[in-house]
N, C-alpha and C positions, 0 to 999 in steps of 0.2 A: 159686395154683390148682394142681391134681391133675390131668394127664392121662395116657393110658396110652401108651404106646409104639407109636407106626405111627396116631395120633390127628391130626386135622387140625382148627383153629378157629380160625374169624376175627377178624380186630380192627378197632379201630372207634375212633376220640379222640376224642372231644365237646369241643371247646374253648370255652371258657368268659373272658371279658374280666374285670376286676379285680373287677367286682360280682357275678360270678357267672352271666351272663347269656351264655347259648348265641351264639355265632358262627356264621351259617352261610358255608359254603362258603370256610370252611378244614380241611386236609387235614394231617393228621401224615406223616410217614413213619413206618418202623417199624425196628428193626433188633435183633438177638440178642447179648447178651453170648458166646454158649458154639455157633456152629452145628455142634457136633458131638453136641449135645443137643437143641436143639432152632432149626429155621431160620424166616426170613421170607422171604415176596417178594408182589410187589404183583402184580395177574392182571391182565390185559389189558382189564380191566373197568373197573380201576383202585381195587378194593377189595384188602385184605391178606392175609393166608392165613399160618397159623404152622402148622409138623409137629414132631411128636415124634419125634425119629430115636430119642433112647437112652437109656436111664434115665438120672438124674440131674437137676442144675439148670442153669438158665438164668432171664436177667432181659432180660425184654424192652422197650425203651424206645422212646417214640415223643417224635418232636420234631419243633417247628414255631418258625423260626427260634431265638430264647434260650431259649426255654421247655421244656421234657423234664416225661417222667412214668414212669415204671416198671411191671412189672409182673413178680415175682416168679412161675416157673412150674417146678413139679416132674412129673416125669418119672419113669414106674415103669411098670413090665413086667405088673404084674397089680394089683389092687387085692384086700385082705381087707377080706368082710365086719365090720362093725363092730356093725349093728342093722340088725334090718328094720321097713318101716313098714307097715302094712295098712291098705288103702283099700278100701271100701263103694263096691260098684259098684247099678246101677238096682236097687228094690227093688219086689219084685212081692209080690200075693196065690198062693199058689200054689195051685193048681187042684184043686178037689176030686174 
């Protein structure tokens, strides 16, 4: 994933047993390959919270006992356009 620098967004691990089948009420931690790119900490809520400090990479990995997951995330100062999309907003008769 693409964020931009001084960006804040949560995490979340859905853990799942060998069949694929959701577990509830277990909790990953979180933790940052690189926290001079970008950091984790868990809020007093007890949900996770990542920031972009600085361009560049980081991989963010959550584990719950033996099990770990990754999450590859870039880091960048600005983003270029690439395309734009146009969306059709409500569609009236216009008024004679």
């Amino acid at each position: 994933m693409t964020v931009l620098t001084g960006q804040y967004f949560s995490l979340t691990g859905m853990v799942k047993d060998a069949s694929g089948t959701y577990i509830n009420n277990q909790n990953p931690t979180f933790s940052s390959s690189n926290t001079a790119k970008v950091t984790v900490r868990q809020l007093p809520s007890g949900e996770w919270q990542a920031k972009a400090v600085a361009a560049g990479s980081a991989t963010i990995t959550a584990t719950l006992g033996a099990v770990t997951s990754t999450l590859a995330v870039t880091v960048v100062d600005s983003l270029t356009p690439s395309s734009i999309e146009i969306s059709v907003g409500t569609v009236e008769n216009s008024p004679n």
